[in-house]
N, C-alpha and C positions, 0 to 999 in steps of 0.2 A: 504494500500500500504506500510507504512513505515513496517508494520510486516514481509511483506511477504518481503520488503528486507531486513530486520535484520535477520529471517530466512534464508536465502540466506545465507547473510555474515556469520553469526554462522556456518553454516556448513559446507561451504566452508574452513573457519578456520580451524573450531577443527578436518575436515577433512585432510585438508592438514598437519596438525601439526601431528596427530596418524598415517598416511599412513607414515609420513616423517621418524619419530622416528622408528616406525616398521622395513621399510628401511633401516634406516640407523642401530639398533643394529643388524639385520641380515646381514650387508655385514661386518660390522667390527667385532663383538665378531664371528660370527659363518662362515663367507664365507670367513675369511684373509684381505681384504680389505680395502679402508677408503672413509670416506663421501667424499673427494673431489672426487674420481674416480665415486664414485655413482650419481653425481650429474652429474659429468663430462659426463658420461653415459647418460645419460635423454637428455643434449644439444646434442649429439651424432645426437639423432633421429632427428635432422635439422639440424646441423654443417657439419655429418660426424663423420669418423676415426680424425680429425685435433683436437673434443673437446677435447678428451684426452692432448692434448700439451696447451691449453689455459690457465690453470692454475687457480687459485680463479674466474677470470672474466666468463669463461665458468661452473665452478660449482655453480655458483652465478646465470648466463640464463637456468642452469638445475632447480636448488631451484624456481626458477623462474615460471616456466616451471610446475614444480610438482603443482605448488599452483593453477594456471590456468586450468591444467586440475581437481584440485579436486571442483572449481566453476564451472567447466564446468558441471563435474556431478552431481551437488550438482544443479545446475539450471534444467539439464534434468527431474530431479526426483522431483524438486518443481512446474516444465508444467504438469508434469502425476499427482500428488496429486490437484494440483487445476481443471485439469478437467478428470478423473473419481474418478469418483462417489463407484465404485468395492474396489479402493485402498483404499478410506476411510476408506471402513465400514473392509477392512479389518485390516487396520492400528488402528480403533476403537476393534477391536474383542481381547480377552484375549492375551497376549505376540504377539500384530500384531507388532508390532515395532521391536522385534528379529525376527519375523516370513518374514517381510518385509524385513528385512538386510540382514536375509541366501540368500533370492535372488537374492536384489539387489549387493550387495559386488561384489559375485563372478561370475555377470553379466556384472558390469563391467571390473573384469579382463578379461572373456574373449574377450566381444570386443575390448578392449586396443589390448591385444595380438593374438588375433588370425585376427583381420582386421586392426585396425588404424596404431599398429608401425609397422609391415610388409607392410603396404602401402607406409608411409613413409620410412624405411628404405629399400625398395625392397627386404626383403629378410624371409623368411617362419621361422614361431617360434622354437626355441627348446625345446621340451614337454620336460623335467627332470624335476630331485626333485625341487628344485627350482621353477620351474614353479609349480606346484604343490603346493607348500607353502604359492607360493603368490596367490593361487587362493580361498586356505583356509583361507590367514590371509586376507585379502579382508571383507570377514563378517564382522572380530569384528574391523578391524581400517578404512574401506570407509563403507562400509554398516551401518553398527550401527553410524557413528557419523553425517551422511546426514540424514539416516531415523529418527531418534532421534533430530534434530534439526528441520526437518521441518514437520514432520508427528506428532510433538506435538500439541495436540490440536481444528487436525482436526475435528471435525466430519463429518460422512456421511449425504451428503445433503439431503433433502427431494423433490419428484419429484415436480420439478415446480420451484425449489426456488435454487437461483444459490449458491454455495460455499460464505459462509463469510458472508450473507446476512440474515442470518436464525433471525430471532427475533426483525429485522427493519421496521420499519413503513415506 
């Protein structure tokens, strides 16, 4: 138990921190922008148009905000690696740990964007370049630091014998 939530924590982390950073140098060097409106943006999806006026306190529940959903997916994807059995063996197979990230990454951007923040915010996504950027950079900064944090180590179980249990009396 205490592994599987240190695993948890680890990747929710060094998740939240690579999604954050990626973020945040693409709206300031490359989109004009600055981290507080980025963050300010994130509270947006439950404040409203008003996080924008909130100032540090509202980019502070976005930073917030960001870290929570990178535990959240960093929890989804430590339910599926503890029970099948498929993910393992393919998380065990040569580069499964990049091969697992191409999918999971840019799996989770698209449910982010194309169902959770148009639910919340009622309103249908804008496919541009941007969208697009983040669906690629998704791989190497949420995919690789969840699959990599908790698909280390796994092995594929053996039939009959549950995950974590393989060589206990």
């Amino acid at each position: 138990m205490r592994t599987t939530v240190s695993r948890l924590l680890r990747a929710g982390l060094l998740t939240g921190v690579s999604d954050g950073l990626f973020s945040t140098v693409l709206v300031t060097f490359f989109y004009g922008s600055t981290p507080t409106r980025l963050w300010q943006g994130v509270a947006s999806t439950l404040l409203g148009r008003g996080a924008f006026d909130g100032g540090t306190p509202t980019a502070l529940l976005g930073l917030l905000m960001h870290f929570g959903v990178a535990f959240g997916w960093s929890a989804v994807f430590l339910f599926v690696v503890l029970r099948a059995g498929w993910v393992r063996e393919l998380l065990a197979s040569p580069y499964g740990v990049v091969k697992v990230a191409a999918l999971y990454g840019p799996c989770v951007w698209l449910v982010m964007s194309l169902a959770l923040i148009p639910l919340l915010v009622h309103n249908a996504p804008a496919i541009s370049f941007r969208w697009w950027v983040q669906l690629i950079g998704h791989f190497p900064f949420v995919g690789l630091p969840i699959v990599a944090s908790i698909g280390k180590g796994n092995r594929p179980s053996r039939p009959g014998v549950a995950p974590g249990t393989e060589g206990r009396i």
